[in-house]
PAZAPA-4460 file (N, C-alpha, C; in steps of 0.05 Angstrom, whole numbers, plus 32768, in hexadecimal, padded with zeros to 4 digits):
% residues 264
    n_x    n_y    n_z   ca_x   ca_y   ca_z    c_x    c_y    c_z   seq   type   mol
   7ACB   7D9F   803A   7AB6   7DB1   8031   7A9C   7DA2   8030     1      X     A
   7A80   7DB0   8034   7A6C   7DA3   8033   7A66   7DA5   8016     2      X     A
   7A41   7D95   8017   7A3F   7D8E   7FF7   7A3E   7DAB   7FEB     3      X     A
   7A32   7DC0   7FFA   7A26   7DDB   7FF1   7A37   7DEA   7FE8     4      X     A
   7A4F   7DE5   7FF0   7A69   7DF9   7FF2   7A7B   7DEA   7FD5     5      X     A
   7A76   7DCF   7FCA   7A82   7DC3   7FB9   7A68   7DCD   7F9F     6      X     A
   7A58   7DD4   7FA4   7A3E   7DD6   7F8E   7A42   7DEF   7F8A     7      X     A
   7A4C   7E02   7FA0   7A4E   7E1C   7F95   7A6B   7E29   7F8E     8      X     A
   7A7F   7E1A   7F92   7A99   7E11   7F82   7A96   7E0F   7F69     9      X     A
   7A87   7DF1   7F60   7A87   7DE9   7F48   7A6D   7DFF   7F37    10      X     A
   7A5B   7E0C   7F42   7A4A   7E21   7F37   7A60   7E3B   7F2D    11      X     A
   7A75   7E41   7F41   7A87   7E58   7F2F   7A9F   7E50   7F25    12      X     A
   7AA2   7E36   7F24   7AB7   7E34   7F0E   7AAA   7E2D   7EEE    13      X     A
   7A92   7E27   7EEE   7A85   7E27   7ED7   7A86   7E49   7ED6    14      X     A
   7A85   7E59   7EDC   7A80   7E79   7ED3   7A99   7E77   7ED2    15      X     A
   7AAC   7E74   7EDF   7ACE   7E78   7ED4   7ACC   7E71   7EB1    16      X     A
   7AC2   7E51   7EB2   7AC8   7E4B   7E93   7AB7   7E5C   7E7E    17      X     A
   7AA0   7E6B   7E92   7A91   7E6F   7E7B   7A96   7E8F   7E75    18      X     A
   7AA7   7E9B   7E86   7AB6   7EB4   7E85   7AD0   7EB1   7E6E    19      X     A
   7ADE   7EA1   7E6C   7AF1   7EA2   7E5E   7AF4   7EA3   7E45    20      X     A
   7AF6   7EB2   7E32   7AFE   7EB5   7E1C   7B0E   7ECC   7E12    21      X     A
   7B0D   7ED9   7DFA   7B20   7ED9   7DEC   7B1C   7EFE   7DFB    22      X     A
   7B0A   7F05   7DFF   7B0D   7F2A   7E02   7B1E   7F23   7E1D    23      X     A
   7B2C   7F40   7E1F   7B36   7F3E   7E36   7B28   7F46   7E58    24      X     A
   7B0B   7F51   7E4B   7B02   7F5D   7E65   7AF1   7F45   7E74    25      X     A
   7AEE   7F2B   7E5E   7AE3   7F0F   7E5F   7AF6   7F01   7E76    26      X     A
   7B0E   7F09   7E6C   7B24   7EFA   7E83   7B2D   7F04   7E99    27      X     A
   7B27   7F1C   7E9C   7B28   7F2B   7EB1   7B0F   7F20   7EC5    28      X     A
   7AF7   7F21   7EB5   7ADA   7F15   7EC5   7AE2   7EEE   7ED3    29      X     A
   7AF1   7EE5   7EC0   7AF9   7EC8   7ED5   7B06   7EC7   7EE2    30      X     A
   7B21   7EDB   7EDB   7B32   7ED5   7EEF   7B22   7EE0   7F0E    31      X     A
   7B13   7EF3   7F0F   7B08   7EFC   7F25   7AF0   7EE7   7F2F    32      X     A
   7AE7   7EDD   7F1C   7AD5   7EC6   7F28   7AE5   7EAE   7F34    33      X     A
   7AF9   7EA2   7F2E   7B10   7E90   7F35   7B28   7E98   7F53    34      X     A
   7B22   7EBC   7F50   7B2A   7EBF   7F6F   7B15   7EB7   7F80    35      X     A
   7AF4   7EBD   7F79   7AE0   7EBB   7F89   7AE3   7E9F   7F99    36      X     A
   7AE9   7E8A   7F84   7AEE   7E6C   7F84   7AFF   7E62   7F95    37      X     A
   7B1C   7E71   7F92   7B31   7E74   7FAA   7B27   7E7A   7FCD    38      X     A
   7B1F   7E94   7FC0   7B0B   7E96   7FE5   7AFE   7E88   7FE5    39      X     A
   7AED   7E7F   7FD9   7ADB   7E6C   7FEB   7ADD   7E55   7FFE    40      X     A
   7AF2   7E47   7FEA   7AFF   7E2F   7FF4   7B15   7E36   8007    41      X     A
   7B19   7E4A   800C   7B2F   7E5D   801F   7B22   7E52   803D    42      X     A
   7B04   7E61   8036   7AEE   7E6E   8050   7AE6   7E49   8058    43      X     A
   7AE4   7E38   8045   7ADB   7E20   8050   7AEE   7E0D   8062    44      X     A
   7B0D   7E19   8058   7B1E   7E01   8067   7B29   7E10   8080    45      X     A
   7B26   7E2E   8084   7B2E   7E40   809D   7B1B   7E4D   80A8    46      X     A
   7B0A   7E49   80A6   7AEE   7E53   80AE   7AD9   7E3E   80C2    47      X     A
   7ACA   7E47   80D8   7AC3   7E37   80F0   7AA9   7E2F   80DA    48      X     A
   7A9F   7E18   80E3   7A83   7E15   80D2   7A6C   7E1B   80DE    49      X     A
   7A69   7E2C   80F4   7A53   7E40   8100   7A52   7E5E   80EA    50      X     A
   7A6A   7E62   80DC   7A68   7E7E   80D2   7A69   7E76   80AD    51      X     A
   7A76   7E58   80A3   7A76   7E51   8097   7A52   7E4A   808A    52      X     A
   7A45   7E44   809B   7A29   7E3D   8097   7A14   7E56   8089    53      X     A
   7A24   7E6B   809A   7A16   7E89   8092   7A17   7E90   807A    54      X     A
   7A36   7E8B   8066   7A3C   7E92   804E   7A29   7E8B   803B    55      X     A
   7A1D   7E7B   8042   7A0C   7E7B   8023   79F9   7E84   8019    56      X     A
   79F3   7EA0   802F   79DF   7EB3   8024   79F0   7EC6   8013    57      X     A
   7A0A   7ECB   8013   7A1F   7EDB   8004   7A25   7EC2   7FEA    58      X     A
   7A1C   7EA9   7FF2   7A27   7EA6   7FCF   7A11   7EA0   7FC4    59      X     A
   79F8   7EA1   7FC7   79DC   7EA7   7FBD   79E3   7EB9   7FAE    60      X     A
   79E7   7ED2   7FB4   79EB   7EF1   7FAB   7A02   7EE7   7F93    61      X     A
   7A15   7EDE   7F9E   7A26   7EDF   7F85   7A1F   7ECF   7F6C    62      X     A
   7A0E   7EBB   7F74   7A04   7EAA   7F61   79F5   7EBB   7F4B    63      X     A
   79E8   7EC5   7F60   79D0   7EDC   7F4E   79D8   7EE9   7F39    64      X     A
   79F6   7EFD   7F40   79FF   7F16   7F34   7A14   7F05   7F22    65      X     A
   7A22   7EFB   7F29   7A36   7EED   7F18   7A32   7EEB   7EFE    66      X     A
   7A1A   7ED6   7EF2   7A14   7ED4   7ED5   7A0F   7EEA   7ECD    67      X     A
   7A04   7F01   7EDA   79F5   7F1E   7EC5   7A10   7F2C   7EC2    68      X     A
   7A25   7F2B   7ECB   7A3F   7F31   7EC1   7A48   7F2A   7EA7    69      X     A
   7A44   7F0B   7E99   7A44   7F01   7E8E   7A2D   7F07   7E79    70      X     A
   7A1D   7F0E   7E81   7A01   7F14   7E61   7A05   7F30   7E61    71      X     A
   79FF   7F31   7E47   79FB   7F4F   7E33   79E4   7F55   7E35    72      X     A
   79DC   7F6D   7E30   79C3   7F7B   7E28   79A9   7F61   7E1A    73      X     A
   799C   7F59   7E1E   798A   7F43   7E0B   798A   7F5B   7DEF    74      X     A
   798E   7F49   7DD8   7981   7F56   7DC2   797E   7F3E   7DB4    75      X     A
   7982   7F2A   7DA9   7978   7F14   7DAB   795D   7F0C   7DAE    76      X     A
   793F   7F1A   7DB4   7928   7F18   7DBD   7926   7EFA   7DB2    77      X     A
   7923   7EE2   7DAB   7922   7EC8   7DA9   790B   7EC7   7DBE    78      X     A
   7926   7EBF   7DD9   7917   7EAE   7DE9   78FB   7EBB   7DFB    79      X     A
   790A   7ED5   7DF8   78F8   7EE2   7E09   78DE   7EE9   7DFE    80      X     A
   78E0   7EE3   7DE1   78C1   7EE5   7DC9   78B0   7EC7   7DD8    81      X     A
   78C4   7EAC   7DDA   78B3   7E96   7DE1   78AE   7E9F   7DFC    82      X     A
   78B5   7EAD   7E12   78AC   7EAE   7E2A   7894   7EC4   7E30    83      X     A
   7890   7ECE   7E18   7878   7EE1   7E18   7860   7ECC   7E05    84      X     A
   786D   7EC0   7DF0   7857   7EB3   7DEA   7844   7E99   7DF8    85      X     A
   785B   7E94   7E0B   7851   7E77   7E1D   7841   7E8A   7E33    86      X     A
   7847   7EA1   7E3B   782C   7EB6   7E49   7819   7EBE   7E41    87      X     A
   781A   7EC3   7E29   7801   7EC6   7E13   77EC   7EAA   7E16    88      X     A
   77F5   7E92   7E1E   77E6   7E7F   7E12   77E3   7E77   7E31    89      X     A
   77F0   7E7A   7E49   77EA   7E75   7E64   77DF   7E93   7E7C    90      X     A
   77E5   7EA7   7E73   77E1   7EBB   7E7E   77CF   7ED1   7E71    91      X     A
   77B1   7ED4   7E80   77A6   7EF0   7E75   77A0   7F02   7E83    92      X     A
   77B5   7F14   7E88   77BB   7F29   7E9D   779B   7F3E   7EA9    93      X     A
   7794   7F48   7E8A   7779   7F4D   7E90   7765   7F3A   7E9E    94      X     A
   775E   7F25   7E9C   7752   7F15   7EAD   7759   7F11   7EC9    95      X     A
   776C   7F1D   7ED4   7779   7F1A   7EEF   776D   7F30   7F02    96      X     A
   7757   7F33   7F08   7750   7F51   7F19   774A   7F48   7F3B    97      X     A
   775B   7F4E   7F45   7755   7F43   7F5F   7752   7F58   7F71    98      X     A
   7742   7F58   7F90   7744   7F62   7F9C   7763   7F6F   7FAE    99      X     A
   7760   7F90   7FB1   777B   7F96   7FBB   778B   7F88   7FC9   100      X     A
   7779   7F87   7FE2   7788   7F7C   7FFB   7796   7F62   7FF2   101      X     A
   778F   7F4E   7FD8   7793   7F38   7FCB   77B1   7F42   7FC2   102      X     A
   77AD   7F52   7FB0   77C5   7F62   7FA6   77DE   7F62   7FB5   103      X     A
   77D3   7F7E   7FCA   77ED   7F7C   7FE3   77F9   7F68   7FF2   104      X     A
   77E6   7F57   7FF1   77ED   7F3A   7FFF   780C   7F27   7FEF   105      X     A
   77FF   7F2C   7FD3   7812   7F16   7FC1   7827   7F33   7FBC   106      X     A
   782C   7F4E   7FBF   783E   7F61   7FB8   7856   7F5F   7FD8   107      X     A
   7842   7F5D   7FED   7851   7F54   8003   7863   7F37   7FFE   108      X     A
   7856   7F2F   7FFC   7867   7F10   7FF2   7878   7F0E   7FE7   109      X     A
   7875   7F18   7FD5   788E   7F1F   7FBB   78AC   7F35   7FC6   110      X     A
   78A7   7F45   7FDD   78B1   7F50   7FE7   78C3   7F3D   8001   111      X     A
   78B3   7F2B   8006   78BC   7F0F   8019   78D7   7F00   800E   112      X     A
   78DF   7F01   7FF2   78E6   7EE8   7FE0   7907   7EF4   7FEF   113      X     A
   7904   7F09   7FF4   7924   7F15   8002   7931   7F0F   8021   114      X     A
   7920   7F0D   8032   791E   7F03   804E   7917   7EEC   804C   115      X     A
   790A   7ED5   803C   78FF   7EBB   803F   791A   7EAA   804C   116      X     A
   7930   7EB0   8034   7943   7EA4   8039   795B   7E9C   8055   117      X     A
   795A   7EB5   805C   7963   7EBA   8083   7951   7EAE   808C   118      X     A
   7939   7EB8   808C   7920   7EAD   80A2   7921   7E95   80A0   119      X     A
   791F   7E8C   8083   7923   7E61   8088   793D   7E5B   808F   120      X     A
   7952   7E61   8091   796B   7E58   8095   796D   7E5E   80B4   121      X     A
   795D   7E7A   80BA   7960   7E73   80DA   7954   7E67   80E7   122      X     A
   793F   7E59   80E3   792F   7E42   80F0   793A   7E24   80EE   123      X     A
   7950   7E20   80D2   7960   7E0C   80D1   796F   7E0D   80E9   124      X     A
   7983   7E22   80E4   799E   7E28   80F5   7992   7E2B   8114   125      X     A
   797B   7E28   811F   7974   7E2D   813C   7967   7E0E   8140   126      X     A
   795A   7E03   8133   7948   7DE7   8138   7956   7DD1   812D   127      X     A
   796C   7DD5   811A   7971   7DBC   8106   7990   7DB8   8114   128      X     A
   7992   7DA4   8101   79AE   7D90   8110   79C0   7D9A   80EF   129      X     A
   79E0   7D9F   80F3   79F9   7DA3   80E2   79E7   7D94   80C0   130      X     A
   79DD   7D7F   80C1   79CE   7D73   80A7   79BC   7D7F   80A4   131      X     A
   79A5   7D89   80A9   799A   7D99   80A1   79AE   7DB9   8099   132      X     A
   79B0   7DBE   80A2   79B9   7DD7   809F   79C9   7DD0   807F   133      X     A
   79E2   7DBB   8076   79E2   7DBD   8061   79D6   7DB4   804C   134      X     A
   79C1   7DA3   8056   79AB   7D97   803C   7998   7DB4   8038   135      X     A
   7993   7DC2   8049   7983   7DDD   8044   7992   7DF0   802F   136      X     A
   79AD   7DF4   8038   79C6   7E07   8021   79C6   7DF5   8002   137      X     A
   79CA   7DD2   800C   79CB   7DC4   7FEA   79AD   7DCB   7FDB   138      X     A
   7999   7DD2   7FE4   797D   7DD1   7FD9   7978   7DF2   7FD1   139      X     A
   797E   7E07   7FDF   797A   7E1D   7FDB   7993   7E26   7FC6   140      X     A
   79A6   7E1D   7FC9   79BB   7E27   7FB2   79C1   7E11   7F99   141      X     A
   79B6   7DFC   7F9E   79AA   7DEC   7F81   7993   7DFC   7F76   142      X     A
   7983   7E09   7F83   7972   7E15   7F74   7977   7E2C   7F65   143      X     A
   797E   7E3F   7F79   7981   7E5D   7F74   79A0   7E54   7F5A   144      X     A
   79B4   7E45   7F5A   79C7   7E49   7F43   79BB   7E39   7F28   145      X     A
   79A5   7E25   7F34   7999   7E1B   7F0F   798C   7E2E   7F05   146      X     A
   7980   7E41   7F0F   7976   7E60   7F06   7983   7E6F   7EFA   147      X     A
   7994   7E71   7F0E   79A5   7E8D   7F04   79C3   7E83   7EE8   148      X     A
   79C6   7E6B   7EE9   79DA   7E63   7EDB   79C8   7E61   7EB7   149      X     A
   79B0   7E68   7EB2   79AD   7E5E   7E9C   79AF   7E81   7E8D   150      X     A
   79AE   7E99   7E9F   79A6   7EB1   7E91   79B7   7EB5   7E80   151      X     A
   79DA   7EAC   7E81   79D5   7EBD   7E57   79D3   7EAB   7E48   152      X     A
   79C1   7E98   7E41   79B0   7E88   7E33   7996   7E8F   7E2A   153      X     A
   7993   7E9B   7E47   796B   7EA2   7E45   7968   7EBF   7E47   154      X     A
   7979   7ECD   7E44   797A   7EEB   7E50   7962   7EFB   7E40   155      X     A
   7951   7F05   7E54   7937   7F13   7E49   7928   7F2B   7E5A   156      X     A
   791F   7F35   7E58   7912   7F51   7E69   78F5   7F4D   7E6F   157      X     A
   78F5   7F45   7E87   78E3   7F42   7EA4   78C8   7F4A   7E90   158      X     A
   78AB   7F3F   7E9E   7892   7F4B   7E84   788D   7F61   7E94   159      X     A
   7896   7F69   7EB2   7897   7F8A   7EB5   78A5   7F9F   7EA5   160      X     A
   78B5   7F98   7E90   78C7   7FA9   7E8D   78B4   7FAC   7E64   161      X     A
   78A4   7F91   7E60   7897   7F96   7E4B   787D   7F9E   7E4E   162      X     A
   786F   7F91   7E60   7855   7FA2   7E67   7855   7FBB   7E7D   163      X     A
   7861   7FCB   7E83   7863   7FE8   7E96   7848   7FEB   7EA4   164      X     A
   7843   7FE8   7EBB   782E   7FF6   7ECA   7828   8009   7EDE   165      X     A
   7822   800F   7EEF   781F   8025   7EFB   7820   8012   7F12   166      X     A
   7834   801B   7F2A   7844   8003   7F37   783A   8013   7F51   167      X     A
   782C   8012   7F62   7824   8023   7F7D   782D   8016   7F93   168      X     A
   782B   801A   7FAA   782D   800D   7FC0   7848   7FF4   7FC9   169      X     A
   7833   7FE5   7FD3   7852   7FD1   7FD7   7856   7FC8   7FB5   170      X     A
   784E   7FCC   7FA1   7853   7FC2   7F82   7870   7FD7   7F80   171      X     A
   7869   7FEC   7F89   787E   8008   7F85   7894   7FF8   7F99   172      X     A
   7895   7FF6   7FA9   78AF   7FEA   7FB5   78BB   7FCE   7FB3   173      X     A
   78A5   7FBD   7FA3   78AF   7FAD   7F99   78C5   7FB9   7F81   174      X     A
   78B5   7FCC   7F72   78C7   7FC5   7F5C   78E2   7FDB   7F60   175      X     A
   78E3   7FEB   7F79   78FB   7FF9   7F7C   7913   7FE6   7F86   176      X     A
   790A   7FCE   7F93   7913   7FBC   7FA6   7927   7FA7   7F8A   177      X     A
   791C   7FAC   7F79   7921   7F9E   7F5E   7932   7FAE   7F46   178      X     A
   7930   7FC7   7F4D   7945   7FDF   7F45   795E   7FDD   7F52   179      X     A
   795E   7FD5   7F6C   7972   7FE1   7F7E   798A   7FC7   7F7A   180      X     A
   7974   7FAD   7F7D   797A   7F8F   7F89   7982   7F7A   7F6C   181      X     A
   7981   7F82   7F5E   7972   7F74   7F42   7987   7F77   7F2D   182      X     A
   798E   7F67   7F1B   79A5   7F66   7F0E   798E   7F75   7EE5   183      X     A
   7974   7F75   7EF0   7960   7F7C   7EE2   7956   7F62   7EC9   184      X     A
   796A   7F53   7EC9   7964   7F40   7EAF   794A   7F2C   7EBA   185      X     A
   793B   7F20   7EAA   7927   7F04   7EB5   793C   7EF2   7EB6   186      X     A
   792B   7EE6   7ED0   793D   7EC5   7ED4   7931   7EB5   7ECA   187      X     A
   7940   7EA5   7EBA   7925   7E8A   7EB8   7938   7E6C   7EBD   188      X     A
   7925   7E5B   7ECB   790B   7E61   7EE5   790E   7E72   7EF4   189      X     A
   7906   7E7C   7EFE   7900   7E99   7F10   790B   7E8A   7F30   190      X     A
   7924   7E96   7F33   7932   7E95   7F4C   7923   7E9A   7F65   191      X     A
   791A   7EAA   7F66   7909   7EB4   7F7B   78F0   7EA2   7F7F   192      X     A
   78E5   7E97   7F6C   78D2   7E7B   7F72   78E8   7E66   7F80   193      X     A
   78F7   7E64   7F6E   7908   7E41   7F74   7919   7E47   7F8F   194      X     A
   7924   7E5C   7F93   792F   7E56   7FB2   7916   7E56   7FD0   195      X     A
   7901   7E64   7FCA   78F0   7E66   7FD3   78E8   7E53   7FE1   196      X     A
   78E3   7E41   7FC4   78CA   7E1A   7FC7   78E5   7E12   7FD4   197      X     A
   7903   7E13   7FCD   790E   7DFC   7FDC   7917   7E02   7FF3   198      X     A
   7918   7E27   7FFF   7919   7E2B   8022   7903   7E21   802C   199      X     A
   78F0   7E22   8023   78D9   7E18   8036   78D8   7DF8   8039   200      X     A
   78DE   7DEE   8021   78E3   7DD2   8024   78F6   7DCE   8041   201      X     A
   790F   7DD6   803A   7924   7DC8   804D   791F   7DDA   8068   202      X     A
   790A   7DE2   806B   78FE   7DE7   8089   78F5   7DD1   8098   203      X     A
   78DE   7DC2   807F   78D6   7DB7   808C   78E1   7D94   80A4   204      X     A
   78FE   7D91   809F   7900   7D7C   80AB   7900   7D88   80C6   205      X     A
   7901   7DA0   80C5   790F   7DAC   80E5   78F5   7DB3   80ED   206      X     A
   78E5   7DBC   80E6   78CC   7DCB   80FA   78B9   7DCF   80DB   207      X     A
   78A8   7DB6   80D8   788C   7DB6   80C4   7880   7DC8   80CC   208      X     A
   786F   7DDF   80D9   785D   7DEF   80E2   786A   7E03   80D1   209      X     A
   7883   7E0C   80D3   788E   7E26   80C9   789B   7E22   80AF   210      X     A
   7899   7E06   80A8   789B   7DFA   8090   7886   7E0A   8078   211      X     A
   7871   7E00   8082   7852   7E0D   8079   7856   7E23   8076   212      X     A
   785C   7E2D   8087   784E   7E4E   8088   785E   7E5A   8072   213      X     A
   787F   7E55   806D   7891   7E5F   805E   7887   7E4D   803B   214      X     A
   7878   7E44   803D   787A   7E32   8021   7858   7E49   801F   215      X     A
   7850   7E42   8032   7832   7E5B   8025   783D   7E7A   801A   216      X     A
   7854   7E84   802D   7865   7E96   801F   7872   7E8B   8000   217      X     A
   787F   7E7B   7FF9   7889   7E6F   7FEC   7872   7E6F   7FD7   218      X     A
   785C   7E63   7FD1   784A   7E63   7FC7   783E   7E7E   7FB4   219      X     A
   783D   7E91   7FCB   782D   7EAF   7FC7   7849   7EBD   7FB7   220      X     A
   785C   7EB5   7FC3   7879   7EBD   7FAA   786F   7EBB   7F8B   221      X     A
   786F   7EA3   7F87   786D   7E97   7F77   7854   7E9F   7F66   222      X     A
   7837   7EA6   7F6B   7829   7EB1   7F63   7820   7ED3   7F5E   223      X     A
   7839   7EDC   7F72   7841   7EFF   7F70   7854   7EFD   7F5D   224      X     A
   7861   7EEF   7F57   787A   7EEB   7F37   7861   7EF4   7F23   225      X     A
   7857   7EDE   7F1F   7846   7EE0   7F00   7832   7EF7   7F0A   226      X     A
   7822   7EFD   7F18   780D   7F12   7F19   7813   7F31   7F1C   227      X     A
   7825   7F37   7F2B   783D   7F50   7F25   784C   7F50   7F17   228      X     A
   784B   7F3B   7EF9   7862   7F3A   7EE6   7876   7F3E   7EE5   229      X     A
   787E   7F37   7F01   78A1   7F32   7EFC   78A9   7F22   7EF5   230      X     A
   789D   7F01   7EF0   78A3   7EF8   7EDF   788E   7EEB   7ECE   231      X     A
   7898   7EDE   7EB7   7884   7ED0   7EA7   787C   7EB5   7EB5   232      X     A
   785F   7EAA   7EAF   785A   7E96   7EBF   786D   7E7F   7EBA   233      X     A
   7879   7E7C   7EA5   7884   7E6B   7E95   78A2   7E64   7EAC   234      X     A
   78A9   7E81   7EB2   78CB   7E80   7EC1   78BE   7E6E   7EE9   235      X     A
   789D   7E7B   7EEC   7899   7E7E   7F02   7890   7E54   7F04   236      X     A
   7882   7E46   7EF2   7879   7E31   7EFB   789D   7E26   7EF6   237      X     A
   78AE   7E2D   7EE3   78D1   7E1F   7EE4   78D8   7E1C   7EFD   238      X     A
   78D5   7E31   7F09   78DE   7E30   7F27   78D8   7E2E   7F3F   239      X     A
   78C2   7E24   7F40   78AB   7E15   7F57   78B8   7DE9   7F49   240      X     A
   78C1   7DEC   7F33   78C5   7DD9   7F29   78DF   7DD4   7F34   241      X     A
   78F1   7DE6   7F34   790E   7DE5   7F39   7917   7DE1   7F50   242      X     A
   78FE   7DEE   7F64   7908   7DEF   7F7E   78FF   7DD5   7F8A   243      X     A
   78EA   7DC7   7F7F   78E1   7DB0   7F90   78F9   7D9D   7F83   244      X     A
   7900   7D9F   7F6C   7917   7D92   7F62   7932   7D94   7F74   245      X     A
   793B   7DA4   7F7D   794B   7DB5   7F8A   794D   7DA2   7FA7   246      X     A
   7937   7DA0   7FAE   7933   7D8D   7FC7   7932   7D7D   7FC6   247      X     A
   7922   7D69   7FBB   7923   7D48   7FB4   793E   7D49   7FB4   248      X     A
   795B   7D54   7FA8   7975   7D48   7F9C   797D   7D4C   7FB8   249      X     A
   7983   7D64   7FC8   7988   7D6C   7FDD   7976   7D54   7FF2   250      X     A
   795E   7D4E   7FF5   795F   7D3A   800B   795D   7D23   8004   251      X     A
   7967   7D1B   7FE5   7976   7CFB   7FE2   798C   7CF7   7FE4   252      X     A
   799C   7D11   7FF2   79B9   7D0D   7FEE   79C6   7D0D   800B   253      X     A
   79DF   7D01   8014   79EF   7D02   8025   79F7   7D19   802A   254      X     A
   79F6   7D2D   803B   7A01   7D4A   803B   7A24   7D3E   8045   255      X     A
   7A2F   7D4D   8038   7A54   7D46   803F   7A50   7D5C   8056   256      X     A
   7A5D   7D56   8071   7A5B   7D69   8087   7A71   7D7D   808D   257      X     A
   7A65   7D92   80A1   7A83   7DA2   80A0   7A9A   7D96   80B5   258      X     A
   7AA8   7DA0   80A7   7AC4   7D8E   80B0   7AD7   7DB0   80C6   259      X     A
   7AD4   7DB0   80DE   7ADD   7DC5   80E8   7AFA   7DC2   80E5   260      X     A
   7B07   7DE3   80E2   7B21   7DDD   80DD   7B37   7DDC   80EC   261      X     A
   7B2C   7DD8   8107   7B40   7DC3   8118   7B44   7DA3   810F   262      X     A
   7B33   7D94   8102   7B30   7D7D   80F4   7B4F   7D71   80EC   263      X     A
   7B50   7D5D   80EB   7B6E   7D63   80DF   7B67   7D52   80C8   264      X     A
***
C-alpha cells in the first residue's frame, strides 16, 4: 500500500474508535466504517495502481461526510461564540464594499474549490512520475482529514447561517452548491482552503506555470471563504496554515510506492 492509502486507513479507523460506544446505532456507525476499512485495503492489494491512483477523490468525500455522522446538532455554542468573537476583532464585514465584478470573481472561485482538485491531480497524473502522484494524494488528504477529523469537537454553524444575506448570482449557486454538497456544519480550519493551498502546492514539482495559476485560484478560495462568509476568517487563515503544513510533511517524506498486484 502507498503512504496515502495507509493515512487514509489509519484516518478511518480512528472514526471506527471514535464511533464505538455504548448506543447501539453508535456500533452500527463503526462497524460500517471498519467495512469501509476492509474495502479499502481490499481495492489496494487487487486493484491495478492506474485506477488505484483515481480513488482518492472518493476518499476525500468520505473523509468529509464520515465525521458529520458522528456530530449532533451543535448546541453547545462555546466554540462557535470564540469563532465569532475572534471575527469581531479581525473581520468588519461592513467595511468590505467592493466592486461587483470583484465579487463575482472571488464567488467564481469559491465555486472552483470543487473542480480544483481533478484539475490539479490531472496535471500530476499526465506530467508527473508514480512519486508525485502519491506525494500529491499524501498532501491533499493530510490536509482535507486534519480538517474534517476535528468537527465534533468544533462543531458550529457557518457565519452564513448567522449573518443571512441576500445571496444573488453566482453567491446564489454558491450557496445551493452547499445545500446540495455540504454536510452544512463549519469546518475548522476550513477544508476547502487547506486542500486547495496543498493541490496547488503538489503541482508545482510537475509543471510551476500551472502551479501559479492554481495557487492564485487557491488564494481567491481562500479570500471568497471569509468575504462570502462561509467561513470565519479564523477557520480560513487555519487552513492556508494546514495546507502549506500538509506539504512541507508530504515533500519531506519518502512516498511508499504502489506495489502492482502481480508483485509477488
Amino acid at each position: 500500500m502507498t503512504s496515502f492509502e495507509w493515512l487514509t486507513v489509519a484516518y478511518l479507523a480512528g472514526l471506527v474508535a471514535a464511533a464505538w460506544g455504548r448506543q447501539s446505532r453508535r456500533r452500527v456507525q463503526a462497524a460500517g466504517y471498519a467495512a469501509v476499512v476492509i474495502a479499502l485495503v481490499s481495492v489496494a492489494r487487487f486493484t491495478a495502481p492506474s485506477v488505484r491512483a483515481w480513488l482518492p477523490h472518493a476518499y476525500l468525500v468520505l473523509g468529509y461526510w464520515l465525521p458529520a455522522l458522528l456530530t449532533p446538532v451543535p448546541t453547545d455554542r462555546g466554540f462557535e461564540r470564540r469563532l465569532v468573537a475572534a471575527d469581531a476583532r479581525l473581520w468588519q464585514p461592513g467595511g468590505c464594499r467592493l466592486p461587483s465584478w470583484t465579487r463575482n470573481w472571488f464567488e467564481l472561485a469559491y465555486l472552483l474549490c470543487y473542480p480544483i482538485i481533478p484539475i490539479s491531480f490531472a496535471v500530476v497524473w499526465a506530467a508527473g512520475t508514480a512519486e508525485d502522484v502519491i506525494r500529491f494524494w499524501l498532501a491533499v488528504l493530510t490536509a482535507g482529514f486534519a480538517c474534517y477529523a476535528t468537527l465534533p469537537w468544533t462543531a458550529a454553524w457557518p457565519p452564513r447561517v448567522l449573518e443571512p444575506r441576500d445571496y444573488r448570482g453566482l453567491a446564489s449557486v454558491n450557496l445551493r452548491m452547499l445545500r446540495w454538497f455540504s454536510h452544512g456544519l463549519n469546518t475548522f480550519p476550513s477544508g476547502h482552503v487547506a486542500v486547495a493551498v496543498a493541490a496547488s502546492l503538489g503541482v508545482a514539482p510537475v509543471w510551476p506555470l500551472a502551479s501559479a495559476a492554481i495557487g492564485a485560484i487557491a488564494a481567491s478560495i481562500a479570500v471568497a471563504a471569509a468575504i462570502g462568509r462561509y467561513h470565519y476568517v479564523v477557520d480560513v487563515i487555519a487552513g492556508l496554515l494546514v495546507g502549506l503544513l500538509a506539504w512541507a510533511l508530504a515533500d519531506s517524506s519518502r512516498p511508499l510506492p504502489f506495489i502492482s498486484p502481480q508483485s509477488p
